[in-house]
N, C-alpha and C positions, 0 to 999 in steps of 0.2 A: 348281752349276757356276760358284763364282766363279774367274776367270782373269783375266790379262793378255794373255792373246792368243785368238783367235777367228778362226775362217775371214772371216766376214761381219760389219762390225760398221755398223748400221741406223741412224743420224742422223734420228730423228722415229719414232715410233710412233703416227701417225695414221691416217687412210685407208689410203695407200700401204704405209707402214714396217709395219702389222701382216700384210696380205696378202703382201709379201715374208718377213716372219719367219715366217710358217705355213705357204708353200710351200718358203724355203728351207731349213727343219727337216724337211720333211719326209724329207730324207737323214739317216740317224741317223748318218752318220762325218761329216756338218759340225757346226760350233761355229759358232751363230748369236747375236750379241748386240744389243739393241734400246737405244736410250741417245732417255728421252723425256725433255721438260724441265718437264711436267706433272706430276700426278699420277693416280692411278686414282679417277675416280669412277661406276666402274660400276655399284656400290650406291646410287648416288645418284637419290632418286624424281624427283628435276628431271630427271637425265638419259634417266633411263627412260619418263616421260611426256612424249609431243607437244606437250600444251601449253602445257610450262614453255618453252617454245624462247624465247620475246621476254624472261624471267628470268633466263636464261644469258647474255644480251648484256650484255655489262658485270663481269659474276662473275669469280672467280676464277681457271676454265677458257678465258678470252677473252681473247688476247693484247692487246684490245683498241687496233688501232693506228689511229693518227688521221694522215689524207692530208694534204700539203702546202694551205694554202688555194686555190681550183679558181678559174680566174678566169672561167668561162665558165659558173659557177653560184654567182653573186652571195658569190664570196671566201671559200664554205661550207669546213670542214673536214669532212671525211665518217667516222664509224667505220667500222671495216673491221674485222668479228668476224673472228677464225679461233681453230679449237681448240686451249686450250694443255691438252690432259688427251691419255689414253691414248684412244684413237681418232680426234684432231683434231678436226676440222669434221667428222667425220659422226655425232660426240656433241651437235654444238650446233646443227645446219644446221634446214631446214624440213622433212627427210625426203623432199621430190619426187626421186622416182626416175623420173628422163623418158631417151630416147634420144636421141642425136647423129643429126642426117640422117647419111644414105647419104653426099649429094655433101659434103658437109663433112668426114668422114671420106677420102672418096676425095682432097680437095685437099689433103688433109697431105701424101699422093703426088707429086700436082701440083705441090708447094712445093717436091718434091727429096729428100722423104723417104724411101727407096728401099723397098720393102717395106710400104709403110703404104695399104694402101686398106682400103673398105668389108667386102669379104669376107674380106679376110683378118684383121682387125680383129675381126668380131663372135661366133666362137667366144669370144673372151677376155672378153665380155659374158656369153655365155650361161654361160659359169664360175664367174660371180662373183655371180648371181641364181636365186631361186626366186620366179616370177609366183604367183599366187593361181592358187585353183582358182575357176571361172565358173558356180556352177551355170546350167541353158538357161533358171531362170525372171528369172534377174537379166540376163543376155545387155542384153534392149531397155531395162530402167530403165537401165541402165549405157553405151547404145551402141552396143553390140559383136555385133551380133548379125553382121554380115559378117565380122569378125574372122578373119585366121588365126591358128591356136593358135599359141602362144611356149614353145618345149622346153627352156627353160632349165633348169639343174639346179646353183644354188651355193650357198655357206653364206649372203647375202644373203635375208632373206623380205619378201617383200612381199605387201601387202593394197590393198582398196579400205575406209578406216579409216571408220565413221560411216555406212557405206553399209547400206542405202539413205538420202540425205536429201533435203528439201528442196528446197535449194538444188539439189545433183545434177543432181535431177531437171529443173527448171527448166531448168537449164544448154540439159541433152543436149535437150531440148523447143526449147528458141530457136535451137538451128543448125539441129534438123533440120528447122524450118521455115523457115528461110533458106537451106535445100539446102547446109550448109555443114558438116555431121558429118563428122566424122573417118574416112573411107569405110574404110581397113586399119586394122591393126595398124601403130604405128610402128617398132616392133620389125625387123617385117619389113620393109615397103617405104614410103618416101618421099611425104607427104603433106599437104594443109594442111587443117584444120577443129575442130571441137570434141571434145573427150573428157575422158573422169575419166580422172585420174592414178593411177598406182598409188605408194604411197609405202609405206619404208624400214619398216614395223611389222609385228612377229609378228601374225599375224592370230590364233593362240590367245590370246598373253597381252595384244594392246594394247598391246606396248612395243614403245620403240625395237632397232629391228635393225641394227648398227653393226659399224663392223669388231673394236668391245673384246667384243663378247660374241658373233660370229660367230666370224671369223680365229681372233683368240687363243683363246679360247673352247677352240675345237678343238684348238691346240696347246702350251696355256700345261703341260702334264703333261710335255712329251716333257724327257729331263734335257736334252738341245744346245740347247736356248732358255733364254738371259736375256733378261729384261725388268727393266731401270735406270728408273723412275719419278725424276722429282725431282733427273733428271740434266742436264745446259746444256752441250753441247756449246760451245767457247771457237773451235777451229779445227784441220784436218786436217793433218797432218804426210805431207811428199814426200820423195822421194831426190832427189837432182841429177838422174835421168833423169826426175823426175815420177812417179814412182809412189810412190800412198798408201800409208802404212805403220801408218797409224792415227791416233789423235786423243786430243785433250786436252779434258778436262769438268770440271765443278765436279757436286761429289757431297758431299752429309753436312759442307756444309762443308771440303771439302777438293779442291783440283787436283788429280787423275787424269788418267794415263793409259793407252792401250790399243793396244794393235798388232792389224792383221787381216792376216791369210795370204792371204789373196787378191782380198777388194774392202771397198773404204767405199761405202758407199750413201747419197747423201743425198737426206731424205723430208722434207724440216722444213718443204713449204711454199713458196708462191710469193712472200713475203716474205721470209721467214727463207733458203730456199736460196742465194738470190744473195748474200745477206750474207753467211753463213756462209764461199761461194767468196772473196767480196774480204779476209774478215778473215785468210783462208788464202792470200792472195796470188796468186789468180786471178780476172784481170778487168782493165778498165783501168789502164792504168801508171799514169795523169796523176791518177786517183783514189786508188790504194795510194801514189801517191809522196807524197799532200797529207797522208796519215796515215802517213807513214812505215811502210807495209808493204812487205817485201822482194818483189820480181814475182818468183812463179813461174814464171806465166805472163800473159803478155798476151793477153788475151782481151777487148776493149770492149766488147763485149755481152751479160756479164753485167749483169745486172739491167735491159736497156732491153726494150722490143717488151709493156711490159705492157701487158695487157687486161681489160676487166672487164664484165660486166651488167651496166647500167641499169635501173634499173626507177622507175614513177612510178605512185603511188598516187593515188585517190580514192574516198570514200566517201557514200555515200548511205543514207540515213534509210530505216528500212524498217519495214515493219506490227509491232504489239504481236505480233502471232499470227507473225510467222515467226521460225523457229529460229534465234536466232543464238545466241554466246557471250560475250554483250558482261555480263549478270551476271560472268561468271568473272573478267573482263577488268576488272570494279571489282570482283575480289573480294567481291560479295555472300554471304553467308551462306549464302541458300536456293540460290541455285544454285551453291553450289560441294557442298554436304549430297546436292541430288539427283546432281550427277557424282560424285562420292567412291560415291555407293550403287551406280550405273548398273557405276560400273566392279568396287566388290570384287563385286557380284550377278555379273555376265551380261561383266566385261573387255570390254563396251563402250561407247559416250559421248564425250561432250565433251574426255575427259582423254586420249582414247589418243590424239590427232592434234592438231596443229598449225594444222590447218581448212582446210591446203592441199589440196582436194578437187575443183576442177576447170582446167580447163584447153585450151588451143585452139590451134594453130599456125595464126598467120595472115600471108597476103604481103601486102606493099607496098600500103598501102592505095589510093596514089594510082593505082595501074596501073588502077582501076576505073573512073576518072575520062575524060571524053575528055581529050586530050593530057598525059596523065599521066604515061605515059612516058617522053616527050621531054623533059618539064620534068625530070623527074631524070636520066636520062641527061646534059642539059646541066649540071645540077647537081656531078654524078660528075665530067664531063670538064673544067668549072672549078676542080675540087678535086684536080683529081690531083697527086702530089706532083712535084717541081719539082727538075730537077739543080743547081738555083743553090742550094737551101737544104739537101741531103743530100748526106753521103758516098758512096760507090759502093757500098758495101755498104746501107745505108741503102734507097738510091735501088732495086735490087734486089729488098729484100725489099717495099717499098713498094709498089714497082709489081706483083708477084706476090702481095698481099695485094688489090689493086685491084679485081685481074681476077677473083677469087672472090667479092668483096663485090655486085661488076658484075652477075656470073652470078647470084645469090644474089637482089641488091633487085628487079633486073628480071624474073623469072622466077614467073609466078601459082602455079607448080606447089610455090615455096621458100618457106619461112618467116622473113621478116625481123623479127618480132614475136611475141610468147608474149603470152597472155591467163591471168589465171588472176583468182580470187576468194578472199577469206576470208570466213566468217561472222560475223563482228565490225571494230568501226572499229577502224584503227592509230591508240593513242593518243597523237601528236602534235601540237605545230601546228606551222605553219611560219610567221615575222615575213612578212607581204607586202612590206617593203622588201628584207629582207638575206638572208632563208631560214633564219635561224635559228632552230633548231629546240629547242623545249619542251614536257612533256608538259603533257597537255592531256586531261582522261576526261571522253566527253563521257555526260550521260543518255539513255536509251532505249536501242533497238536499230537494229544499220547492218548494210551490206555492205558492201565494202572491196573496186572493179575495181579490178586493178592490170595497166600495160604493160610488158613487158616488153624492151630492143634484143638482139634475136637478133644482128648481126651490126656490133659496133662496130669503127669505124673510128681512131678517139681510141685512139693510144699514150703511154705513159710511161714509166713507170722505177721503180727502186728501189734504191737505193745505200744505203751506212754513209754515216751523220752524222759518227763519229768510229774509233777503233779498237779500242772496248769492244763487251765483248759485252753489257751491258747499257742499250746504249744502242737505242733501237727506230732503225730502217733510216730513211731519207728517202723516204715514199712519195709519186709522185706523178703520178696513173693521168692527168691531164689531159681529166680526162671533158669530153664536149663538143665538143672544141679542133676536130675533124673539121664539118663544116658538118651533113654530109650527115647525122650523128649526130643530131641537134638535129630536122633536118626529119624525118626517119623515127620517132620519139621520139615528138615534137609530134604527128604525124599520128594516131599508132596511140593516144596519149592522148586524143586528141577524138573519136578512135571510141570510147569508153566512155561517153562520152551515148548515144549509138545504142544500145549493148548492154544498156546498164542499162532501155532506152526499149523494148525486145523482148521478146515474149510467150514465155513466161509470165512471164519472169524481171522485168518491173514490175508485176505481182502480187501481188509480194515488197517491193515497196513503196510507202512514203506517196504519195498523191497531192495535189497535182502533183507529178512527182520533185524531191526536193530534196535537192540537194549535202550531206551532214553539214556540212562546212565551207565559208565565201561563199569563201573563197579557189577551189574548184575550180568556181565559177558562171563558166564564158567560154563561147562557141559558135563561136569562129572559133581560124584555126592561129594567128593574133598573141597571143590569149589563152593557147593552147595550151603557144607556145613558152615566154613568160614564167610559165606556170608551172611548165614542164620544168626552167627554171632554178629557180626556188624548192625546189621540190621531190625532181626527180631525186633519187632514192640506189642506194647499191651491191647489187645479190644478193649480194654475199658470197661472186662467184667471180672474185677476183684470179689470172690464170693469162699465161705467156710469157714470165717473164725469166731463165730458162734454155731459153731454143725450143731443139729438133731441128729444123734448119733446115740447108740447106749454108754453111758458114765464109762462103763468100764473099756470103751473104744475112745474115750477123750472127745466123748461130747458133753455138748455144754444145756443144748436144748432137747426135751422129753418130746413126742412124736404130736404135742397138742403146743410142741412151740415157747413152752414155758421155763424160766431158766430154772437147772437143777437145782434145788435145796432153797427155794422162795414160792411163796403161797400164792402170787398174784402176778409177777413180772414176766412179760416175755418177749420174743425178738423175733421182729417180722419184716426180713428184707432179704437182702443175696446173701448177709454172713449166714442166714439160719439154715442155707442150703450145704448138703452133706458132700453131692459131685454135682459140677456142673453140666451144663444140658450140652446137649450139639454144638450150638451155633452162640448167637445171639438170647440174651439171657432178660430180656422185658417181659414177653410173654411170660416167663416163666416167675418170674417176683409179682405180677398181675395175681396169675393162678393162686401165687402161693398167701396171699395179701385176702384173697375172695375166700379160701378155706379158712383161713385163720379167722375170719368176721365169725364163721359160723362156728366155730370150733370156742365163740367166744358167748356167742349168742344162746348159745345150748347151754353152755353153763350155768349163766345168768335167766335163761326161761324170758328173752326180750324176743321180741318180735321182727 
């Protein structure tokens, strides 16, 4: 079905862009075309095994873009993976498949997003996922024994990878003696404590389950679907009224183009999308006029309101006798001979997972503390943003960003922080002067606590450098910049002394505890903090600079996903998200990729 013209034509075949191209084929009288700027490597054993994922960073499936230097994390340039192959980032990601709270879904609403809450939201989950099956003797090793079941039913499968382990087990042993286990299901209701994660793997074969061998999977036979690999979109062509008529790509060596009949869809990412808009002439005038792009439209809020997870690592030295995967991790011999066996025998082991195996929503540590509180509360209300230094739209969204963060750090019942573990050290180091960061493998065996910021406050941006398309965007998320960021950060990182310090899980290690590296040796938040700086780096979920937000809050997309002031274009991936969710952010671009099919399907009257 090669053409020039096509009902739908998909700008990214990642996450998003493939779940649109499988539900929007599934009308056999549309012509749906997918234009990816990677290529397929879904034969590939890196992509298919868990735990190639720290191999993939940097390959030639990783856009690999590097941030502005951060000035509130000692001048650091951060990489910033995203997927440049056919699935995106849920080819190269860590596989955690976690859910969005309830109230964080519900404030997309709150934000002005008209139609967006919790319930109505979470069919478009349940869509897009298949939960494991629980047999009732694994229930207590795992948690779950309160649990309400999870009815999902989509082409997503998920497992509990490596289960039963070790580690696991320890886990779910140290809350439930700290009375802090994960009491629900978070699926269904809203909750803070400890649990195993379920994540992204066929639980028959131990491979990655992604949207390249789910989605497409499903629809890549049907004749109304192309899929353009090895394609680079350049920029979207308008009429005078603003409607898309199609776009221009570089293909096989050659400029193409392509007309669509009734939408362009752009999936390319929450870097790549904003750029994409400016190179097309939608977004700030003062920015297209420095590069001489003609304004479609004026829109200045493409590419700002970016957000991103924090996360801050530390590892500790752990007994000969516990399980880790830190052989694998120096490439040993024997242990990479016994995984290779584990997985062709019995497809399970060390290779099918990433080791991202457990997990914990936890609130504000300080609220535990006497006047803990009020010390943040006055922290919050010193920090609020300030009409002398923002726009009125700015100021807006700022302050309705405030009031949800407010509701969110103060609240025992909300998760301002993710806990999770590896079984092996991250092989890094980081300079103790500049943060600059080197690998570093160290001998023996580690555990790897790492903290997660559930609910950052630090905005930034992402604009073109120039008016090529081969020029990467000016990223620059301003991690930190927020105070309140830094003390909630800090906090939830010096609670990982305590955790790693709780039974059974220092069991699991050397005694006395000791840091893998002296850099992570502090006992107070001043220690804390100056490490956050050192260390702090990104989860690899850049999301908000095309928000669904109302115009007058400096958004860019209407509540159906459509860019403001255009008849047909719109934007479906992490930039189109307003705040980030909890955790991990795949489910949540799933969901939002499942509603948009129909929010597209309705209009058009397809099936």
């Amino acid at each position: 079905m090669s053409s020039n013209q096509y009902d739908f034509v998909i700008i990214g075949g990642g996450t998003a862009g493939l779940v649109l191209a499988a539900r929007l084929s599934e009308d056999a009288s549309q012509q749906v075309l997918v234009l990816e700027a990677g290529s397929d490597t879904s034969d590939d054993e890196k992509v298919k095994l868990g735990v190639s994922w720290l191999a993939l960073q940097g390959s030639d499936i990783d856009w690999s873009f590097k941030t502005e230097p951060q000035n509130s994390m000692k001048g650091r340039q951060i990489t910033l993976s995203q997927g440049k192959t056919l699935g995106g980032s849920s080819a190269l990601n860590a596989q955690n498949f976690s859910p969005p709270t309830k109230k964080i879904i519900d404030a997309w609403g709150a934000l002005g997003n008209e139609g967006w809450d919790w319930e109505t939201f979470r069919p478009f989950f349940i869509k897009s996922y298949t939960p494991p099956t629980i047999p009732e003797i694994q229930k207590k090793a795992l948690g779950k024994e309160a649990w309400e079941d999870d009815q999902a039913d989509g082409p997503i499968q998920l497992s509990f990878p490596e289960s039963p382990n070790q580690l696991g087990e320890a886990w779910i042993e140290a809350f439930k003696r700290a009375g802090n286990l994960m009491p629900h299901n978070p699926w269904i209701k809203d909750s803070v404590g400890g649990f195993i994660n379920q994540s992204s793997v066929e639980p028959v074969t131990g491979t990655r389950s992604y949207s390249a061998n789910t989605y497409y999977d499903l629809a890549k036979g049907r004749s109304n679907l192309e899929v353009l690999t090895n394609a680079v979109v350049e920029k979207i062509f308008f009429t005078v009224s603003n409607k898309a008529t199609g776009v221009q790509y570089q293909h096989e060596s050659r400029i193409k183009t392509v007309m669509a009949k009734k939408e362009v869809i752009l999936a390319a990412g929450a870097c790549q999308s904003p750029k994409l808009l400016e190179l097309s002439g939608i977004g700030d005038k003062t920015i297209l006029e420095r590069y001489n792009i003609p304004v479609v439209i004026d829109l200045p809020h493409v590419g700002e309101n970016l957000q991103d997870h924090l996360v801050c690592e530390m590892g500790f030295k752990a007994l000969d006798t516990t399980q880790t995967k830190d052989g694998i991790i120096r490439q040993e011999a024997e242990a990479l001979r016994k995984a290779v066996e584990e997985l062709k025998n019995n497809r399970t082991g060390p290779l099918t997972s990433t080791g991202f195996l457990t997990n914990a929503h936890v609130s504000t540590v300080s609220l535990s503390r006497p006047g803990g509180s009020k010390s943040l509360q006055q922290l919050l209300q010193s920090s609020r943003a300030s009409a002398q230094t923002l726009s009125n739209q700015e100021l807006s969204r700022a302050q309705a960003y405030y009031k949800v963060a407010e509701n969110a750090l103060l609240d025992p019942e909300q998760p301002s922080g993710v806990y999770f573990t590896f079984p092996y050290q991250i092989p890094t180091l980081s300079d103790p002067e500049t943060g600059q960061i080197t690998i570093d493998v160290l001998p023996g065996n580690h555990i790897s606590f790492i903290a997660a910021l559930s609910h950052p406050l630090s905005r930034g941006n992402v604009h073109i450098r120039s008016s090529k398309i081969k020029d990467d965007p000016i990223i620059d998320p301003k991690y930190l910049s927020h105070p309140v960021d830094l003390e909630i950060l800090a906090e939830h990182t010096l609670e990982l002394h305590k955790l790693a310090a709780s039974l059974p899980l220092t069991k699991l290690l050397k005694q006395p505890i000791t840091p893998s590296r002296s850099l992570s040796d502090f006992n107070d938040l001043n220690g804390a903090r100056n490490y956050v700086r050192l260390r702090a780096t990104t989860m690899w979920h850049p999301a908000g600079t095309c928000s669904m937000l109302p115009r007058d809050k400096g958004g860019v997309l209407d509540p159906k996903l459509k860019v403001y002031g255009t008849a047909n274009l719109r934007v479906v991936d992490a930039s189109a998200v307003p705040l980030l969710p909890t955790a991990n952010i795949q489910s949540t671009i799933y969901a939002l990729a499942e509603r948009a099919s129909v929010f597209i399907k309705e209009q058009y009257g397809l099936k």
